[in-house]
N, C-alpha and C positions, 0 to 999 in steps of 0.2 A: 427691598421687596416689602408691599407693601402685608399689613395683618391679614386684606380680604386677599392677597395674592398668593401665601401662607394657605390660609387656610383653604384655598382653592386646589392648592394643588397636595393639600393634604387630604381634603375628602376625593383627590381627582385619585391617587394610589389606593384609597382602601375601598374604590368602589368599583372596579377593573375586574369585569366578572368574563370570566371561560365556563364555554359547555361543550362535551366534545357527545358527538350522536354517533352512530353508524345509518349508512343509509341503504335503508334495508326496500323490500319490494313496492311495500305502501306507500313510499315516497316517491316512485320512481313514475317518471313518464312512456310514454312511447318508445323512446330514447334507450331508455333503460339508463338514466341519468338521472337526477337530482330532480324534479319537479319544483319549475322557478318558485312557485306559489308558496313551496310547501318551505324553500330556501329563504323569499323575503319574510312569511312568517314566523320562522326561528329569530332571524336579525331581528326582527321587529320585538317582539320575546329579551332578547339578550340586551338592547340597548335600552329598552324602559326596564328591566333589573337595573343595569348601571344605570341611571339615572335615576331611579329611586334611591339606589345606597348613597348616590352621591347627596341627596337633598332630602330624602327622608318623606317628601310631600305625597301628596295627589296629583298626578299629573294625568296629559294628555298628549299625544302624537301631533304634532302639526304639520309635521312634514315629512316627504323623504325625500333627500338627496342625491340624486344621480347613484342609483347603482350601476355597478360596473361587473357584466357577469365575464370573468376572464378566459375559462373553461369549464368545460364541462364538468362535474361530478358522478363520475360513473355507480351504477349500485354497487355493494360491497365495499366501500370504502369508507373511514371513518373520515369526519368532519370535525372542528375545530372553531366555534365562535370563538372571539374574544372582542370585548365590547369596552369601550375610553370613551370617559368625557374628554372632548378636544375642544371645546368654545364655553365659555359662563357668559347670560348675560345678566340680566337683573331678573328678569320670571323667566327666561327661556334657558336651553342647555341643547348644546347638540353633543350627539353621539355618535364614533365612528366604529363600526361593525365590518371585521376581517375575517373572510371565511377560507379557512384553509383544509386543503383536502392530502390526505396520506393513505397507500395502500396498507390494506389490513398484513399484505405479507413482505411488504420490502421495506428498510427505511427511506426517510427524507419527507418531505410534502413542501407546498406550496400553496400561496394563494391563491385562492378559485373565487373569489368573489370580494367587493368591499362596494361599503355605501356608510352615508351617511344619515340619521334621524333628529328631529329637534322637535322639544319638547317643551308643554308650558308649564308651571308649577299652578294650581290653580286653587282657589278656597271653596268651601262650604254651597257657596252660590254663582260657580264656575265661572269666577272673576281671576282672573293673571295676580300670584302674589310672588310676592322675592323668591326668589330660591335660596338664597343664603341671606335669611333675615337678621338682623341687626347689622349686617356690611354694606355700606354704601357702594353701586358700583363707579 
């Protein structure tokens, strides 16, 4: 393993961020579910944390990845981000974001949503810089 493959997956463990919400009225649609909008905005929230911890820069969203809404999110349930860098490249980083849902009164949960985000590291004069400067990729 090489020192940038190290330390790739040393900043990839300390930057592995969870948020857990409840999804209370305000969030909720028509449906009385999760409000898609209000779902990829959290993910979106949770995967630029992790990829700030992971790189420390300024960055930018460049994309998003096929979400994948698996079910519903009914209101009163608590939700579950959790957010991994899964891909380094030399300025970019993608992130995959799992969202899991659990009722407030039984155990167990599941995944209710995943997608993925990628991101650029960017400078001063929003030009693409390494994300992990000094390691060649």
């Amino acid at each position: 393993m090489t020192t940038r493959d190290q330390e790739i997956q040393r900043r990839t463990e300390l930057s592995v961020t969870r948020v857990t919400k409840a999804v209370f009225p305000p969030t909720t649609n028509h449906h009385n579910t999760l409000f898609g909008g209000t779902a990829l905005a959290w993910m979106d929230e949770v995967s630029f944390i992790t990829a700030t911890r992971f790189c420390r820069l300024p960055l930018v969203t460049v994309s998003t990845d096929r979400i994948d809404f698996n079910h519903a999110i009914p209101a009163g349930s608590i939700v579950e981000l959790v957010g991994r860098v899964v891909k380094v490249g030399n300025t970019s980083l993608k992130v995959e974001v799992q969202v899991f849902v659990e009722s407030m009164s039984c155990d167990g949960r599941e995944q209710a949503i995943h997608g993925q985000f990628s991101f650029v590291a960017i400078d001063d004069d929003k030009r693409p810089v390494p994300v992990l400067p000094g390691f060649a990729a």
